[in-house]
PyMOL commands that place a pseudoatom at each C-alpha (Angstrom):
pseudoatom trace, name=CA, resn=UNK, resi=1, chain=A, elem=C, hetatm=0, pos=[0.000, 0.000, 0.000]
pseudoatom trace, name=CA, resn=UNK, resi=2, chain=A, elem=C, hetatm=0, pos=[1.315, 3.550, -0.644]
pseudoatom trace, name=CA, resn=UNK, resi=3, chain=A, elem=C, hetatm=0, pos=[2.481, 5.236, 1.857]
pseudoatom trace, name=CA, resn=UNK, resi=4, chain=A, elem=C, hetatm=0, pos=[0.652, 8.593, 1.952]
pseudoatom trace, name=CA, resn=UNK, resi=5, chain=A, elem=C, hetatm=0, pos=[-2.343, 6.080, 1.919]
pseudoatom trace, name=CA, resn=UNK, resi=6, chain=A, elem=C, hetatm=0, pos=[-1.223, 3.740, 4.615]
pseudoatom trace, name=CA, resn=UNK, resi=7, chain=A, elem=C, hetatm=0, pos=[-0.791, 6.884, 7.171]
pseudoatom trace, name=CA, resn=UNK, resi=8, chain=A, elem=C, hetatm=0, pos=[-4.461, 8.112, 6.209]
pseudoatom trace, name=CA, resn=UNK, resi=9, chain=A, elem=C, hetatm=0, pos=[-5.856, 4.484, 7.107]
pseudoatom trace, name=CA, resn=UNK, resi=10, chain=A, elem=C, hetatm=0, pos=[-3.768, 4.704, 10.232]
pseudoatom trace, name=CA, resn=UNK, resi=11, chain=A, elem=C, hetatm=0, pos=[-4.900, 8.587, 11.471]
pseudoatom trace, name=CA, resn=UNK, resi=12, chain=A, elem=C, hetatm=0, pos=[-8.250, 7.216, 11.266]
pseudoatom trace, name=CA, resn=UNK, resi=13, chain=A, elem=C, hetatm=0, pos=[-7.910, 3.920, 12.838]
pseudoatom trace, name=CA, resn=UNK, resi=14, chain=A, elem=C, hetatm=0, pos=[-6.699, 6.284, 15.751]
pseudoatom trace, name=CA, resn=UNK, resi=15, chain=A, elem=C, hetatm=0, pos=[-9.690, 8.504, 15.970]
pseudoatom trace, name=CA, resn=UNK, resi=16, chain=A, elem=C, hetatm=0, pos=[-11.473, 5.507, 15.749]
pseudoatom trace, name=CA, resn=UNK, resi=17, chain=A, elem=C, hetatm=0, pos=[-9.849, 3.781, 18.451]
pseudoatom trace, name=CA, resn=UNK, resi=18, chain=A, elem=C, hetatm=0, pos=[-10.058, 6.846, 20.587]
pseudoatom trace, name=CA, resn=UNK, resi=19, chain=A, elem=C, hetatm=0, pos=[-13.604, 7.541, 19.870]
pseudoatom trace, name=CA, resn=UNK, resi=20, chain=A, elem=C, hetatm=0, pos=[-14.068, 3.998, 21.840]
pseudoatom trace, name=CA, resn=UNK, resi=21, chain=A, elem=C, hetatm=0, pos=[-11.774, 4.755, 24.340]
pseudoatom trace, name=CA, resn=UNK, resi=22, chain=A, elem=C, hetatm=0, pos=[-13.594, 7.894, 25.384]
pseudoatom trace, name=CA, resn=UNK, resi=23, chain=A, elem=C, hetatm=0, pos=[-16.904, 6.421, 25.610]
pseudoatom trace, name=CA, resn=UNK, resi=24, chain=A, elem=C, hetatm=0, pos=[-15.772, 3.739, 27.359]
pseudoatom trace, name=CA, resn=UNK, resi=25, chain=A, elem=C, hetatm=0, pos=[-14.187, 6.258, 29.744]
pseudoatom trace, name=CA, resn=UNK, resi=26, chain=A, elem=C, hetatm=0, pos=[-17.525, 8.071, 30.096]
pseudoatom trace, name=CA, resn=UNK, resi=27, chain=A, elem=C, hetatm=0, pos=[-19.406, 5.551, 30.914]
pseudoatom trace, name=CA, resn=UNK, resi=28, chain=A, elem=C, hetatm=0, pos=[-17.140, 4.338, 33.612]
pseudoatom trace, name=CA, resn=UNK, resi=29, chain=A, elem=C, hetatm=0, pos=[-18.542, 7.250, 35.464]
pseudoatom trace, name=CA, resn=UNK, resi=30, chain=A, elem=C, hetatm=0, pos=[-22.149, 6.535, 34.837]
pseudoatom trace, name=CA, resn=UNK, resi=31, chain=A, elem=C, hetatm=0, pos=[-23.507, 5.046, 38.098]
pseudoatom trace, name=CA, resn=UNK, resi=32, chain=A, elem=C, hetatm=0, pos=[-25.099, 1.703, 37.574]
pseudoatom trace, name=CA, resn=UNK, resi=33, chain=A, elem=C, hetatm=0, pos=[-26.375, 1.262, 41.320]
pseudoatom trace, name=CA, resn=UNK, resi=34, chain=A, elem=C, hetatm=0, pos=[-23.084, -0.146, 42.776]
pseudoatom trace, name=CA, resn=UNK, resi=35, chain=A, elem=C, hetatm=0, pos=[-20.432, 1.396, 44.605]
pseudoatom trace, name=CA, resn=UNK, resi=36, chain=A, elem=C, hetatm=0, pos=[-17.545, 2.428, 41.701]
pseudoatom trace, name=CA, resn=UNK, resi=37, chain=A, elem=C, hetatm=0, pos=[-14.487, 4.764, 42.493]
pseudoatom trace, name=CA, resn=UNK, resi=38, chain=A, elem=C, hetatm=0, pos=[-14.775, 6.176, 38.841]
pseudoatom trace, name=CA, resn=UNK, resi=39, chain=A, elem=C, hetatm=0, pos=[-18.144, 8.254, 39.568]
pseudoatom trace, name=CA, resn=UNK, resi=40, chain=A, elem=C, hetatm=0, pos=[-16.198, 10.213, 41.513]
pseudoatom trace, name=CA, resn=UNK, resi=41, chain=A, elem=C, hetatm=0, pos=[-13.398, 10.887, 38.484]
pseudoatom trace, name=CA, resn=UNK, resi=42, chain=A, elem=C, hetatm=0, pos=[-15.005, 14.446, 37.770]
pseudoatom trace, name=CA, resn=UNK, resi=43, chain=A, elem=C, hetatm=0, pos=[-14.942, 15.986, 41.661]
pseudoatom trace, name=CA, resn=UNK, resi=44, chain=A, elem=C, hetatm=0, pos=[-12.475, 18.443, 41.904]
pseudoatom trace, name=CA, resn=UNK, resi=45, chain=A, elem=C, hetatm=0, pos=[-11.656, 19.786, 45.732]
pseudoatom trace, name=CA, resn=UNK, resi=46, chain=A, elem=C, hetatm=0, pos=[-10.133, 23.332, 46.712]
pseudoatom trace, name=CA, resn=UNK, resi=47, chain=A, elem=C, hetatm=0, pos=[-6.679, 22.294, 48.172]
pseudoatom trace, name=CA, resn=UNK, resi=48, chain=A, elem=C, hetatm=0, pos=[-5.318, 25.238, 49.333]
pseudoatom trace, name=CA, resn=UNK, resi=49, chain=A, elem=C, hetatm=0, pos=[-6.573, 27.293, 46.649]
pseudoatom trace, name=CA, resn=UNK, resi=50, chain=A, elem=C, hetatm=0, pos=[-5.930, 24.729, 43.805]
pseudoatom trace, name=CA, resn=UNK, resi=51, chain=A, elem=C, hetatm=0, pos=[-8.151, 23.470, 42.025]
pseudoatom trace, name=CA, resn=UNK, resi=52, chain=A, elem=C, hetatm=0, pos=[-7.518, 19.215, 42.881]
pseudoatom trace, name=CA, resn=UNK, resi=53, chain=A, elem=C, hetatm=0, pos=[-8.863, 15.827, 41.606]
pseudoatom trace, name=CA, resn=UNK, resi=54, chain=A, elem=C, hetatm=0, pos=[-10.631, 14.033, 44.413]
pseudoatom trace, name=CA, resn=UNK, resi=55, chain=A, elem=C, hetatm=0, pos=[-7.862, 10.847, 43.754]
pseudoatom trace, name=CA, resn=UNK, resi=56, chain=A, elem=C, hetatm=0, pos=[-4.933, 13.039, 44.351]
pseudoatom trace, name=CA, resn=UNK, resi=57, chain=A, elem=C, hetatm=0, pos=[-5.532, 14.231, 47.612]
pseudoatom trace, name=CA, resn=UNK, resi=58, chain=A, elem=C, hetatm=0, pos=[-7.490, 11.126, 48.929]
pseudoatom trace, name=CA, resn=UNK, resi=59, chain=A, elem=C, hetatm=0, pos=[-7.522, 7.138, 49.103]
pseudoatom trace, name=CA, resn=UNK, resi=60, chain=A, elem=C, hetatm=0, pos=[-10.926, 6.189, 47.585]
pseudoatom trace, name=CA, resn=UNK, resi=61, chain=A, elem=C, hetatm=0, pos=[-11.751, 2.710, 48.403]
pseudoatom trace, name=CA, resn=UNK, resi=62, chain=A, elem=C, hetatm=0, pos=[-15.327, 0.474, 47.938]
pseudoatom trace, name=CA, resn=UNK, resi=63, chain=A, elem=C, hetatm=0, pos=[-15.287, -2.353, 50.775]
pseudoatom trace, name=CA, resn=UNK, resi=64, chain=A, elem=C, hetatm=0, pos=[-18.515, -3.489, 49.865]
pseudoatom trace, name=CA, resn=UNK, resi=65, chain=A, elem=C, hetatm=0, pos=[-20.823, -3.133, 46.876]
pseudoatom trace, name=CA, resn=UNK, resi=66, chain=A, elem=C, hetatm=0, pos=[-22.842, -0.165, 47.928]
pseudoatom trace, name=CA, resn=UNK, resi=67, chain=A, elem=C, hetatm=0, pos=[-20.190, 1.786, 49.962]
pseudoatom trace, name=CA, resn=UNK, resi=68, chain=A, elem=C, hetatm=0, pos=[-17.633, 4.001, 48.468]
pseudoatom trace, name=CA, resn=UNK, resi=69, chain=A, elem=C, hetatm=0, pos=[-14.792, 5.174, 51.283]
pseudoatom trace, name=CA, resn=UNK, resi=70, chain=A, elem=C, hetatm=0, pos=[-13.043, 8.626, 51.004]
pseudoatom trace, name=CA, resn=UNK, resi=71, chain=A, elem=C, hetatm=0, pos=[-10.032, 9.110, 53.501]
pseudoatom trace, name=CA, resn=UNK, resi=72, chain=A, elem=C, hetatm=0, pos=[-7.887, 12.159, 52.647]
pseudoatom trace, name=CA, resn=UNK, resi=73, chain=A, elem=C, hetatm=0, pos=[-4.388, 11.945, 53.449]
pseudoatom trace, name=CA, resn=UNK, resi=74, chain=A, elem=C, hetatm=0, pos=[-4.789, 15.828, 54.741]
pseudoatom trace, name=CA, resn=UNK, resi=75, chain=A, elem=C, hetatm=0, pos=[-7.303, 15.026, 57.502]
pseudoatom trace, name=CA, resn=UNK, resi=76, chain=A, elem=C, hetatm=0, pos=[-7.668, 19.011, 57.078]
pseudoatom trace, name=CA, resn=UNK, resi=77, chain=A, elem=C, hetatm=0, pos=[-9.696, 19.369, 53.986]
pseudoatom trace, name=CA, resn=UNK, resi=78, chain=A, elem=C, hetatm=0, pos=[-12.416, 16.433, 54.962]
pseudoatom trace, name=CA, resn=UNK, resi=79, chain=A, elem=C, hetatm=0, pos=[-14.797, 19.367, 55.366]
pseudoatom trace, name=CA, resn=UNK, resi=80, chain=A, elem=C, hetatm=0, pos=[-13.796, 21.064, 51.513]
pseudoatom trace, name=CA, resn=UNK, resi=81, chain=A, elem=C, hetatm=0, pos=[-13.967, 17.141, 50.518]
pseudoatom trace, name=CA, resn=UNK, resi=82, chain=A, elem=C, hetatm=0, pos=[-17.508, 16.381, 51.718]
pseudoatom trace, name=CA, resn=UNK, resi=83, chain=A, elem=C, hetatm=0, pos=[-18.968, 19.754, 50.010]
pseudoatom trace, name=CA, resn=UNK, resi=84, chain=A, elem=C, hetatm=0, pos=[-17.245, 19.000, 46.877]
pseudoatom trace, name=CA, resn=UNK, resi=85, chain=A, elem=C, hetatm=0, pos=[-19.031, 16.106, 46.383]
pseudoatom trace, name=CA, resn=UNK, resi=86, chain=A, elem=C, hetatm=0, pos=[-22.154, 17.081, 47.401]
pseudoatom trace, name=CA, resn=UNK, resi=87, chain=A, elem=C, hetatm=0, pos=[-21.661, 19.872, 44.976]
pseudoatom trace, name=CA, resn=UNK, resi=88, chain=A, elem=C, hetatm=0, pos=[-20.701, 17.596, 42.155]
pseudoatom trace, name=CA, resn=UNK, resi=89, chain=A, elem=C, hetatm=0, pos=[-24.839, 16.705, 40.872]
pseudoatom trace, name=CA, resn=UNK, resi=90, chain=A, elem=C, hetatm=0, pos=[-24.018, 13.027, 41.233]
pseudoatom trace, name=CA, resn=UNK, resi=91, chain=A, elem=C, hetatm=0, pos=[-26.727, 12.898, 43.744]
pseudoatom trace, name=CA, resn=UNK, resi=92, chain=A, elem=C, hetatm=0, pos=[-24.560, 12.032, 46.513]
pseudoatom trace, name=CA, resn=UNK, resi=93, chain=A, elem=C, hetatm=0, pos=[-24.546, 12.531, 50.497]
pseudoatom trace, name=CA, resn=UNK, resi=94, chain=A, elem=C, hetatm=0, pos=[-21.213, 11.553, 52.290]
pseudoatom trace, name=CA, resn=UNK, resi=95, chain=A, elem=C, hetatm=0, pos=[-21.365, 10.886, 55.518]
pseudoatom trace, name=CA, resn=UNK, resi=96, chain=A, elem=C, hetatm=0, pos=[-18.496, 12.493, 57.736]
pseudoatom trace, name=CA, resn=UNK, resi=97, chain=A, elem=C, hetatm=0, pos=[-16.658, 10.139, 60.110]
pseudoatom trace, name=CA, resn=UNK, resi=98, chain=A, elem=C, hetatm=0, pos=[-14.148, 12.499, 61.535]
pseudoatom trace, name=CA, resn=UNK, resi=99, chain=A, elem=C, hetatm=0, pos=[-11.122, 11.128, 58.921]
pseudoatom trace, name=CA, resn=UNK, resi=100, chain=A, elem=C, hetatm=0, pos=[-13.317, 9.530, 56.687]
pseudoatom trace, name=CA, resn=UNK, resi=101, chain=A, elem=C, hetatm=0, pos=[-16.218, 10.068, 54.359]
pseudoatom trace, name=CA, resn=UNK, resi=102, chain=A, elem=C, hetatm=0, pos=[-18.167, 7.451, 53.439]
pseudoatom trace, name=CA, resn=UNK, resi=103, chain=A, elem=C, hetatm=0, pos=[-21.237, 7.496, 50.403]
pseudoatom trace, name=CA, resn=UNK, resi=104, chain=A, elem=C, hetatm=0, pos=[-23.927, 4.524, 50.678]
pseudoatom trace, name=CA, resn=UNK, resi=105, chain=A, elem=C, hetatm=0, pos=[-25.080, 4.207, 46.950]
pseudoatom trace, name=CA, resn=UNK, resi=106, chain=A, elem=C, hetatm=0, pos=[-28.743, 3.257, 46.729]
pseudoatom trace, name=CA, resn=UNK, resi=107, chain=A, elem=C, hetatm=0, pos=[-30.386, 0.912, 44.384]
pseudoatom trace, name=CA, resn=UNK, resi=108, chain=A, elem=C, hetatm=0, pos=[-31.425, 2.536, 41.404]
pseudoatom trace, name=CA, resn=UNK, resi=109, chain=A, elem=C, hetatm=0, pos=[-35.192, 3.296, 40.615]
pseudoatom trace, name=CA, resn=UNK, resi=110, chain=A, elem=C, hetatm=0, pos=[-36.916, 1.663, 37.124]
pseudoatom trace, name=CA, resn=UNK, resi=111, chain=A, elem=C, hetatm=0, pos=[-37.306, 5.466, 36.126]
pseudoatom trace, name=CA, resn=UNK, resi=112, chain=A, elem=C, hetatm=0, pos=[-33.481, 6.131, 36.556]
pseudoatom trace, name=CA, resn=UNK, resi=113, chain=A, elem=C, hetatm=0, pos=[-32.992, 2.987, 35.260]
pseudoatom trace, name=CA, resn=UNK, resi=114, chain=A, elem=C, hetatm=0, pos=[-33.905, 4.052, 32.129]
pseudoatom trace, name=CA, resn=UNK, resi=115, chain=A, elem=C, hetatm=0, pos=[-33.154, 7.447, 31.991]
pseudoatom trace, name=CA, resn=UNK, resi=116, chain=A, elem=C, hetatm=0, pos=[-29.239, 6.258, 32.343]
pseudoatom trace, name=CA, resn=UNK, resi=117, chain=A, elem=C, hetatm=0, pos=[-29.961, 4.160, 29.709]
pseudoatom trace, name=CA, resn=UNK, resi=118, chain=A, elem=C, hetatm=0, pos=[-30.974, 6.888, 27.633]
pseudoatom trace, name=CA, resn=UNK, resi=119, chain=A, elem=C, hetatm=0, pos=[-27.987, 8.252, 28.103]
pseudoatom trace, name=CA, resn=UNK, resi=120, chain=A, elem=C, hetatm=0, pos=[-25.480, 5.867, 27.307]
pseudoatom trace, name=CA, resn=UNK, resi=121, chain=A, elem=C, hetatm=0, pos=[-27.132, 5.941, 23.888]
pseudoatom trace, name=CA, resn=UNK, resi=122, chain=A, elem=C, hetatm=0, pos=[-26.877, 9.175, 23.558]
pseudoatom trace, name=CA, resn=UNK, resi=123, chain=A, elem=C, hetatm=0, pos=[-22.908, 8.906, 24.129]
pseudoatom trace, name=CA, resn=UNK, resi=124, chain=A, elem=C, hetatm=0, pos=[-23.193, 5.665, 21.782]
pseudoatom trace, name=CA, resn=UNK, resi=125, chain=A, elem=C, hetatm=0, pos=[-24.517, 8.126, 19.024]
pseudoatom trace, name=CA, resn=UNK, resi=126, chain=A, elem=C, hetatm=0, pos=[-21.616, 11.123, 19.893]
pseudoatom trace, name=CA, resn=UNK, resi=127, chain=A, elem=C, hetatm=0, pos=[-18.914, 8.022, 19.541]
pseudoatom trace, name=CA, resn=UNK, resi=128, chain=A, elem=C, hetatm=0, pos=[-20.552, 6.910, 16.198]
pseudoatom trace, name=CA, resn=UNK, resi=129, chain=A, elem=C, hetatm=0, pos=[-20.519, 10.307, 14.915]
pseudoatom trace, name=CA, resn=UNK, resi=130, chain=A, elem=C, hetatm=0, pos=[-17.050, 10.457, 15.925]
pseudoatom trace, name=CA, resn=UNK, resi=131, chain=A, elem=C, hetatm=0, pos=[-16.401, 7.359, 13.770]
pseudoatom trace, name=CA, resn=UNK, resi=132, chain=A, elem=C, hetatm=0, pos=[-18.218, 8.638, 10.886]
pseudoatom trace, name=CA, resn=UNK, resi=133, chain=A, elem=C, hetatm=0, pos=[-16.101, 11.989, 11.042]
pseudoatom trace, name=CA, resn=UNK, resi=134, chain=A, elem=C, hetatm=0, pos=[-12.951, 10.294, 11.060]
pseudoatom trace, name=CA, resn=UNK, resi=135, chain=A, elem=C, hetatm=0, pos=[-14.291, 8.264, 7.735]
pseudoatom trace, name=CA, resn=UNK, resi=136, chain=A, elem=C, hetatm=0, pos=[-15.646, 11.025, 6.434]
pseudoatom trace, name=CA, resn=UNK, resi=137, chain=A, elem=C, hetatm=0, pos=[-11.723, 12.886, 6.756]
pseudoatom trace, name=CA, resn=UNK, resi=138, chain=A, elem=C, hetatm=0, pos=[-10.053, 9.930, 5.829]
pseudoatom trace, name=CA, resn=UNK, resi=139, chain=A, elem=C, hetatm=0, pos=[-11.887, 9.324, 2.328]
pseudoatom trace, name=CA, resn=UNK, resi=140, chain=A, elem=C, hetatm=0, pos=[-11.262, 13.211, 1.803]
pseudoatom trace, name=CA, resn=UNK, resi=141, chain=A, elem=C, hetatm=0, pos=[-7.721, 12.893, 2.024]
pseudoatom trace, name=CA, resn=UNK, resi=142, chain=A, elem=C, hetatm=0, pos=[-7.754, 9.782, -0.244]
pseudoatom trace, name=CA, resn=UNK, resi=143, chain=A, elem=C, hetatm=0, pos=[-10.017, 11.375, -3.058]
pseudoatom trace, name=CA, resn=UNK, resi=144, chain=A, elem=C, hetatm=0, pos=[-7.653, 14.333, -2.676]
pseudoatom trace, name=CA, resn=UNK, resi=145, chain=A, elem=C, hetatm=0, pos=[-4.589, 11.933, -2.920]
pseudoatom trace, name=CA, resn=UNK, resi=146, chain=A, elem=C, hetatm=0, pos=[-6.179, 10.344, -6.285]
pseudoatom trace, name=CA, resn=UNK, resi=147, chain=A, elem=C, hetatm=0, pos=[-6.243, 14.107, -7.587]
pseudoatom trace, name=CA, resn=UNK, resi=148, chain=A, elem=C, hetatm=0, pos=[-2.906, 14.165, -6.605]
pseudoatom trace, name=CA, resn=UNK, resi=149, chain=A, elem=C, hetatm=0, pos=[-1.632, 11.207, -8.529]
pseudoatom trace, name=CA, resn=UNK, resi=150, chain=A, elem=C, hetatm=0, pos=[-1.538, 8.328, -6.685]
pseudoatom trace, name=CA, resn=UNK, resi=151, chain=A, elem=C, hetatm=0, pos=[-2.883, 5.472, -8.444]
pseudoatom trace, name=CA, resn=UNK, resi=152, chain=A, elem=C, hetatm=0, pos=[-6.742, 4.857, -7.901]
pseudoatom trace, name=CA, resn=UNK, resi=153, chain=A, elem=C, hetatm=0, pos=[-6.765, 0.760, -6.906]
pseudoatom trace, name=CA, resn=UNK, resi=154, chain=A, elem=C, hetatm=0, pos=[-4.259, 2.246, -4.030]
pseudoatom trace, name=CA, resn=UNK, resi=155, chain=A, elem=C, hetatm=0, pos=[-6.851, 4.963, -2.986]
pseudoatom trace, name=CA, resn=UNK, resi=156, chain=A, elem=C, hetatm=0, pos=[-9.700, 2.358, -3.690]
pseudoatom trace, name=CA, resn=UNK, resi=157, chain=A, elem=C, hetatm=0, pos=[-8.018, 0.008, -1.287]
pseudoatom trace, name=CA, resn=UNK, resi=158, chain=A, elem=C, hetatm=0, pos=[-7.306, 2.626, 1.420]
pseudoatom trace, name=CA, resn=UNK, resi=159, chain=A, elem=C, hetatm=0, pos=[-11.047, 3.736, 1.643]
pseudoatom trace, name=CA, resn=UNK, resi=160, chain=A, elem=C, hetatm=0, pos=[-11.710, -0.131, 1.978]
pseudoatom trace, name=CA, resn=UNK, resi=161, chain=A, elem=C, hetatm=0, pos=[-9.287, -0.428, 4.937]
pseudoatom trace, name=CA, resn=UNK, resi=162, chain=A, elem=C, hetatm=0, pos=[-11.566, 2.600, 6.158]
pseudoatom trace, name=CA, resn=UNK, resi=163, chain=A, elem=C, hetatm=0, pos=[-14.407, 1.257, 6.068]
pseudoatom trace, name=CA, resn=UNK, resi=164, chain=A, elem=C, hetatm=0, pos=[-14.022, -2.239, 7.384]
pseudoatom trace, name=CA, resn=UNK, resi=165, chain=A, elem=C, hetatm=0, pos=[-12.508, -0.328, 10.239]
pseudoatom trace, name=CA, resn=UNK, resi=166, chain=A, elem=C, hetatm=0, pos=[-15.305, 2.102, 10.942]
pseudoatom trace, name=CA, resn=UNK, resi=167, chain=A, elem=C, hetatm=0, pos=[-17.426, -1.093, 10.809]
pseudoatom trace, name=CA, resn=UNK, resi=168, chain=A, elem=C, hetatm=0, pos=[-14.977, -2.461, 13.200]
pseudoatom trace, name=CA, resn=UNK, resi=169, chain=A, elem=C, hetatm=0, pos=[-14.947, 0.406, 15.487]
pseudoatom trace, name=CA, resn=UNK, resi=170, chain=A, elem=C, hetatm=0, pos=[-18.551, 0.622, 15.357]
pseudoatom trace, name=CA, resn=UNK, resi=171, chain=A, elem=C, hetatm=0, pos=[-19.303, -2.606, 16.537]
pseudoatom trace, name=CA, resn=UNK, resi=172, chain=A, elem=C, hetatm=0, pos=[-17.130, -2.401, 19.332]
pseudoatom trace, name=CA, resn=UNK, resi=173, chain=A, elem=C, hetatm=0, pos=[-19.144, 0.902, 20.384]
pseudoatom trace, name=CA, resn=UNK, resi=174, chain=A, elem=C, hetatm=0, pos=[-22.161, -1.671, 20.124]
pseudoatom trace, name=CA, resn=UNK, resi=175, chain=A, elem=C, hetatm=0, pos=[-20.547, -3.640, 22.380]
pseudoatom trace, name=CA, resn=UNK, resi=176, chain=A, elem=C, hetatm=0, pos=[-19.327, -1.442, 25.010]
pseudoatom trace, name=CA, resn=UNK, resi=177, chain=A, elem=C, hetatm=0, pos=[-23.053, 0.183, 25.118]
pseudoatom trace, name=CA, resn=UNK, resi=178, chain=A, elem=C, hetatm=0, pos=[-24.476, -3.008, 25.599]
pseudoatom trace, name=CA, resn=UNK, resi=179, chain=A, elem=C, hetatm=0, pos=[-22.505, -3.914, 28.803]
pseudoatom trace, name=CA, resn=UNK, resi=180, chain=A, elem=C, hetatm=0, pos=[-23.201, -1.258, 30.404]
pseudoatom trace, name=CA, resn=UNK, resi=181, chain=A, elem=C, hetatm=0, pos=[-27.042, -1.302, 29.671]
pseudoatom trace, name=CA, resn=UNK, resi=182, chain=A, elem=C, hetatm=0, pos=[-26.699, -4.900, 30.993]
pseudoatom trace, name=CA, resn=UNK, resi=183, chain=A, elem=C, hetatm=0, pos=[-24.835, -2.939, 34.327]
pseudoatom trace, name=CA, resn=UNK, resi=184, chain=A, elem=C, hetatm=0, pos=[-27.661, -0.695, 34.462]
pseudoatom trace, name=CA, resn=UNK, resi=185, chain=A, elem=C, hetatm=0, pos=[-30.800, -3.115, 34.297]
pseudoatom trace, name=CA, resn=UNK, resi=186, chain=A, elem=C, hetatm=0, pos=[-29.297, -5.886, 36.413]
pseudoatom trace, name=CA, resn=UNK, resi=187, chain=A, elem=C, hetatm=0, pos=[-31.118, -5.111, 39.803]
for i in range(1, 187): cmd.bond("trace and resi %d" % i, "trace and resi %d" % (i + 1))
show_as sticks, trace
zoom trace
């Protein structure tokens, strides 16, 4: 395969592989009804006038499967801890033990149950569309390569290699939607 075309197939296996990677990402935060450290990826605490991820200044922990443990290592900023995350809109009240927060996750309702759902489609869709775009770019540069002068079963073959991955990568976007909807709707 030509070079020039080879790199083209490769930039958008990337995206591709990205777009996955960042819905996967995002939906490790979605809370299914059990206790997962990852809900809490998005708190940010004031440390001393900084601006701090939650796992930086603290040791978060899950000993059981609807508890999630918080223990800063600056006993100090439990208070700023506690308000961040009820600040946060995930819906959830710590309770303070003196050097330790902890969060009891309750079961999910049917209604939430499907309104998460809901959801996770709609970053299912934004990942697709991601997919698309990087096809979409990808067969540009090749049809602009053809204009160019490199030969046309090269360019041909290229936006093949495309394809098969964006049917690939698509797939796997299937997949990664469908576990977590299984998460979700396991009570």
């Amino acid at each position: 395969m030509d070079p020039e075309v080879e790199k083209v197939v490769k930039e958008a296996k990337s995206k591709m592989k990205k777009a996955v990677e960042h819905l996967a990402d995002e939906l490790a935060r979605v809370r299914a009804g059990k206790a997962n450290p990852r809900i809490l990826d998005g708190v940010n605490v004031d440390y001393y006038g900084v601006s701090t991820p939650l796992y930086q200044i603290a040791n978060i922990g899950t000993p059981d499967a609807r508890t999630i443990t918080i223990q800063p290592w600056d006993k100090n900023v439990i208070d700023k801890v506690e308000k961040a995350i009820m600040d946060s809109n995930l819906g959830l009240n710590p309770s303070n033990h003196g050097d330790l927060l902890r969060i009891n996750i309750p079961p999910l309702t049917e209604e939430r149950r499907k309104e998460l759902v809901k959801q996770i489609h709609n970053e299912g869709e934004n990942a697709k569309v991601s997919i698309r775009n990087a096809r979409r770019d990808a067969n540009d540069k090749l049809k602009k390569l053809k204009n160019e002068g490199t030969p046309e079963d090269e360019t041909d073959r290229g936006e093949e290699e495309v394809q098969k991955h964006t049917d690939e990568y698509g797939k796997k976007v299937d997949e990664v939607m469908q576990a977590k909807e299984d998460e979700i709707m396991t009570v």
